[in-house]
N, C-alpha and C positions, 0 to 999 in steps of 0.2 A: 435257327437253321434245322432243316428236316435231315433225320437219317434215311439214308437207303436201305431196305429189308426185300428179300423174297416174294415175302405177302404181307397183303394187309390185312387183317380182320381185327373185329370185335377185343376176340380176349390179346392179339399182342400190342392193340393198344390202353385195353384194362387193367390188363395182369390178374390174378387171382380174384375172379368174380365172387366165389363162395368166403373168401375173406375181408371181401369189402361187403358183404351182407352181415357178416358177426359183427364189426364195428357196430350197427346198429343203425345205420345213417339211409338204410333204405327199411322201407316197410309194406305192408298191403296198401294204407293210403298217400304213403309217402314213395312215389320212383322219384328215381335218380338220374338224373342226364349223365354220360359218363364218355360219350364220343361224339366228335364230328364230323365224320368222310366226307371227303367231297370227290369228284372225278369226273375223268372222261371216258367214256365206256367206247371199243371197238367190237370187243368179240366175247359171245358169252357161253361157257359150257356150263354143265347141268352134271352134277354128281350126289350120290346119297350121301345125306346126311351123316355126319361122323359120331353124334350125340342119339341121333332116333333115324335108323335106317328105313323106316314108312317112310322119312321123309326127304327133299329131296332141298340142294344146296347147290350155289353155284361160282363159279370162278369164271370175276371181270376182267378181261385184260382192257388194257389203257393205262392212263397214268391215274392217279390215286393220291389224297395225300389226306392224312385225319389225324388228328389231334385228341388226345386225354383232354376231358373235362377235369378232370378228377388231378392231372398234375400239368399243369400249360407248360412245362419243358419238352412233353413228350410229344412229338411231330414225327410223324414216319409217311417216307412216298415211298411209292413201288410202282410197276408194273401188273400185278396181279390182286384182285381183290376179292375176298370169298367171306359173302353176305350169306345170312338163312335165307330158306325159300319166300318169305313174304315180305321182304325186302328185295328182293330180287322182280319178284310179281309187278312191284312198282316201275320197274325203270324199262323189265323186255317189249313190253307194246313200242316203247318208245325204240329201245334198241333195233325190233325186224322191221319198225317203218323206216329208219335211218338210212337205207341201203346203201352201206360201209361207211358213211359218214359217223364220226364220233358225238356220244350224243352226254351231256353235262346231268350231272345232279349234284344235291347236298342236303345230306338230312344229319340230324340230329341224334344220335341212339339210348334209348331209356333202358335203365334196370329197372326191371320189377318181378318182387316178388310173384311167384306163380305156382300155388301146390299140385296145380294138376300138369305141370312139367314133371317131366321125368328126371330132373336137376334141380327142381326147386326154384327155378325162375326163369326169365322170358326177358325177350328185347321189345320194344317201340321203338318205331321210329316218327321223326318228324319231319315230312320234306319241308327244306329251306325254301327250295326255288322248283318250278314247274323242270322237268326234262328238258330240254335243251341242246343243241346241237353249237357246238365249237366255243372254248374260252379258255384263257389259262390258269391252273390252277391256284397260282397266287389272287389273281381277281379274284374266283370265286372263296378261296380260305378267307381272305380280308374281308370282302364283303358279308360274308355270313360271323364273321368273329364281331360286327358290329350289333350283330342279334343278342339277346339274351342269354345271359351266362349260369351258371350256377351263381348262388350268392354265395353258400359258403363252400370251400371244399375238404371236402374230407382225406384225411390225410390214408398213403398205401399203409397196407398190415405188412410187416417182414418178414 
């Protein structure tokens, strides 16, 4: 069962990204799968970045729902969801073709090591499914949880 939250992103369903790189379990040649988003996008604004103000982040409304790799209890849907900018890059062509219709994705989110971040590391993504226009998010969560998993999972730091 998913919880309800405000927003969704990245680190509330990571938790302490800089503490799951000290375990040791990610590396330069080792990323780590650590999320799964999936959604239905309606409307999308565009704010600075909160980590590197050069750059620029954005808040999905629609519904939303992603899941930890890292612990499969955690499932969080919202209304809101705020990707970095090159994540975001992937889905707006699709979003201003839509006109107001809801447009679907689902990717994958990687950690990786990255010393020329200002934080010491960087996300990937991996789209699951092309863009897409109208489905519910249980279809889409199930269907892509039949994809590729982490094999092992790394347990949180407390």
């Amino acid at each position: 069962m998913a919880t309800q939250t405000r927003k969704l992103s990245i680190k509330v369903l990571v938790g302490d990204i800089k503490a799951i790189i000290k375990t040791g379990v990610v590396t330069e040649k080792k990323p780590l799968k650590v999320a799964r988003i999936v959604g239905s996008v309606l409307k999308v604004t565009k704010m600075a970045d909160r980590f590197d103000p050069t750059k620029e982040s954005y808040c999905f409304v629609g519904q939303f729902r992603g899941q930890s790799l890292l612990d499969k209890d955690i499932v969080i849907d919202s209304n809101r969801c705020y990707l970095p900018s090159f994540m975001a890059e992937m889905l707006l062509p699709a979003v201003e073709e839509s006109e107001g219709e809801a447009v679907e994705f689902a990717v994958d989110v990687i950690l990786a090591l990255n010393e020329k971040s200002p934080v010491g590391y960087s996300f990937d993504v991996v789209s699951l499914m092309e863009a897409t226009q109208n489905a519910t998010l249980d279809r889409l969560m199930n269907d892509t949880l039949r994809l590729s998993a982490p094999k092992k999972t790394p347990k949180k730091a407390a």
